[in-house]
C-alpha positions as CSV (number, residue, x, y, z in Angstrom):
1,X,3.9,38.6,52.6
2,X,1.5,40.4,55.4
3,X,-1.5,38.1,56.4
4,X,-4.1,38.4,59.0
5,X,-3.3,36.2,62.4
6,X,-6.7,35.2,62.8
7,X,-7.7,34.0,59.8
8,X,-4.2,34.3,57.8
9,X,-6.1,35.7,54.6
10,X,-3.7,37.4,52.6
11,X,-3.4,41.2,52.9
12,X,-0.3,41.9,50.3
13,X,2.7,41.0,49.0
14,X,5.9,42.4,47.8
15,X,8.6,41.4,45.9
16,X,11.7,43.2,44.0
17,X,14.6,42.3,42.2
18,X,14.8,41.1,37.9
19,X,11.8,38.9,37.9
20,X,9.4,40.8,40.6
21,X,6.7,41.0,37.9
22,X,6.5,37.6,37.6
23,X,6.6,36.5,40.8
24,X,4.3,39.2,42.4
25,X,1.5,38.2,40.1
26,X,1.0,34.7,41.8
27,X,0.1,36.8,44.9
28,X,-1.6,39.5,43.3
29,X,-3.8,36.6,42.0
30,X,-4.1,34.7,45.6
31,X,-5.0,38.2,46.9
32,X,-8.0,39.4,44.7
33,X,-9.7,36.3,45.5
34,X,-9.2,36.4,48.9
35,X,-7.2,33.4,49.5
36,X,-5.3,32.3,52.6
37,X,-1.1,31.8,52.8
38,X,-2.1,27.4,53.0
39,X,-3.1,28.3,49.2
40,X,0.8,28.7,48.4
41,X,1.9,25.4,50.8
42,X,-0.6,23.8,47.6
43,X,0.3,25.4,44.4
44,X,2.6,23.8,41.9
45,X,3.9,25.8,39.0
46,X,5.4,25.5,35.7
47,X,8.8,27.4,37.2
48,X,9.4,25.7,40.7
49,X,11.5,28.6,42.2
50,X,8.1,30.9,42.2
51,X,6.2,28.3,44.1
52,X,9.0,27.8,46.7
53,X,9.7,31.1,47.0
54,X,5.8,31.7,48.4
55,X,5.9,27.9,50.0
56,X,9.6,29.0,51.9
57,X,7.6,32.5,53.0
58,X,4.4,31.0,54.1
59,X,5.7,28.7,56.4
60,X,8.1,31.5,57.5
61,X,5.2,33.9,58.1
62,X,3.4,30.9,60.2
63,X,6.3,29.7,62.2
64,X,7.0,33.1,63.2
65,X,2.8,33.9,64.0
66,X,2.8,30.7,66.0
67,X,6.1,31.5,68.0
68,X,4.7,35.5,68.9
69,X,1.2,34.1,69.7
70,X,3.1,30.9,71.7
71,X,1.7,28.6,69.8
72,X,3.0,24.9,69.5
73,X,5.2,25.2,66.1
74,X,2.7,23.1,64.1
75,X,2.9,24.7,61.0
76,X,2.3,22.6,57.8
77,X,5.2,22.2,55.4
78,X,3.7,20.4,52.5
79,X,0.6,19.8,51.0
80,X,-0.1,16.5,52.7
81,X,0.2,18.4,56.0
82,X,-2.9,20.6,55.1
83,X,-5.2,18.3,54.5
């Protein structure tokens, strides 16, 4: 997942392995519309392993862009926490 620091909209994705397809269209999808990484800390599918797999990078992606900028590690983890 590659997302802009200073606004964290999403700039592409990319997956591999059996089920790639499936799980790359949820952020092709996020991408054309111009979304943000939050979007994924907010989605619930039908098949909980795609929406953890983007949750688990999100917050991944943040902790690690508030830890180079040195940034307090206040990264939301669940949905409640972006609101």
């Amino acid at each position: 997942m590659i997302f802009r620091a200073d606004d964290r909209k999403l700039l592409g994705v990319h997956c591999f392995g059996d089920i790639a397809s499936e799980v790359v269209a949820l952020g092709h999808a996020v991408l054309q519309l111009g979304g943000r990484v939050e979007l994924f800390l907010t989605l619930a599918l039908n098949t909980p392993t795609y929406s953890y797999a983007y949750h688990d990078a999100t917050v991944d992606g943040l902790t690690r862009l508030t830890e180079t900028m040195g940034l307090a590690a206040d990264v939301p983890t669940s949905p409640a926490d972006t609101a």
